[in-house]
Each structure stands twice: as C-alpha cells, then as structure tokens.
N, C-alpha and C positions, 0 to 999 in steps of 0.2 A: 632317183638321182636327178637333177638340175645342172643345165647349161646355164653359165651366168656369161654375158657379156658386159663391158663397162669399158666406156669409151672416156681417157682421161688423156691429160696435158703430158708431153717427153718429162717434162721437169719433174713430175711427182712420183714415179716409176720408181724409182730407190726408195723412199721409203715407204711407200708400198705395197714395193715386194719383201722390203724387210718386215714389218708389220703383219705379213701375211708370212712369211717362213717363220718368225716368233710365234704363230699360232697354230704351226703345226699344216699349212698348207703349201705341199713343195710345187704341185708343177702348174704352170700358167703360161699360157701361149700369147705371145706378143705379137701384133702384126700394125706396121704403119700404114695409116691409111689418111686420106687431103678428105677435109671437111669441106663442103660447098660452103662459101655464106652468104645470106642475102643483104649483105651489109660489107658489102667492099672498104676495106681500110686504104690507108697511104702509107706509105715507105717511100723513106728517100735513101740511094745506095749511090756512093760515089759522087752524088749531084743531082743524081737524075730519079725522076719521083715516081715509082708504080703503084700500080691498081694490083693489093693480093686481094685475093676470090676465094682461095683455100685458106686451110689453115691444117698445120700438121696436129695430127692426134693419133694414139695408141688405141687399139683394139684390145683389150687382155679378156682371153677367152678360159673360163675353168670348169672341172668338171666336177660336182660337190655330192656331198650327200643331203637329202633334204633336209635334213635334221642344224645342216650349220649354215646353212642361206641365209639365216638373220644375221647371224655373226660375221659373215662374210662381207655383206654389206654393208653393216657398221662399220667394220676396217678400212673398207673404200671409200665411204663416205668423210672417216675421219685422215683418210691419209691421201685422199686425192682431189680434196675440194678447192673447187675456186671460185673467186667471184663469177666467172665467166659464164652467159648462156649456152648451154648445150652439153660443157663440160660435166663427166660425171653420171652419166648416164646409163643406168644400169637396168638390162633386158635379162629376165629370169626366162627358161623354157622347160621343157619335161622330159628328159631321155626317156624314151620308153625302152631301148637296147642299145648295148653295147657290145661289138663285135672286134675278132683280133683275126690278122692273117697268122692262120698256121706258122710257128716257129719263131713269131716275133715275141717280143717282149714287150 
C-alpha cells in the first residue's frame, strides 16, 4: 500500500475529485495549508498594495494500492495542472501498516 500526497491549487479540487470518484477512488483527505514563496507577488485591495509571501494550496492525502499509483497520478496530473511552479506536486511513500482503534470503522 502507498501514501500519495499532492499538493494542488483550491480551483482544481472539483474536478479532480470528480475524476478520481469516476475511477473508482472514493476517500481523499483535504487539508489547507500557506505555501512560503521566495518570490513575494503584489496585491492591491481597496487601494492599498501588499506583499503576499504565501500562497493557499490543498494537501490531498490517499491511501492506494500499489498496483494503481500510475493511474492515480495520471489523474492528478491531467486534472490538477498548471502553469505554476510548485503546483502539482506529487510525494509517493510506503505504508508498511495499517492500524484501526477497536470498534471504529
């Protein structure tokens, strides 16, 4: 079993997660998390002009079988890309166990 992480843009999340429950993959954990960047943009809001340093991105964490980690990828890749650097970033790892508290489901 494989831990897939892939860190992508709020915007691409729908069809994404469509894409991924049409292939038969239901659960995937979402978590927002601020990107550092080393490349501070400008925003002007109201008038007044900031310095963003972050930038919002999605976590989606899933638990796979090793056998569909190519296929998983390809879906990410075709349904969460963008021009942008960093976006799309997909970290594979190796469950070695999995454990459940008594009674849970």
């Amino acid at each position: 079993m494989k831990r897939l992480e892939a860190y992508i843009k709020p915007f691409t999340v729908e069809a994404l997660r469509q894409a991924l429950a049409e292939s038969g993959f239901g659960v995937q954990r979402l978590l927002q998390v601020e990107e550092f960047s080393q490349d501070p943009y400008q925003e002007v809001v109201s008038g007044t002009e900031y310095s963003i340093e972050t930038r919002p991105r999605l976590l989606m964490i899933m638990y796979i079988e090793d056998s569909r980690v190519d296929e998983v990828i390809r879906i990410i890749q075709t349904n969460a890309s963008t021009d942008h650097s960093g976006d799309g970033r997909i970290f594979i790892s190796t469950v070695d166990r999995i454990a459940t508290v008594a009674g849970s489901e």
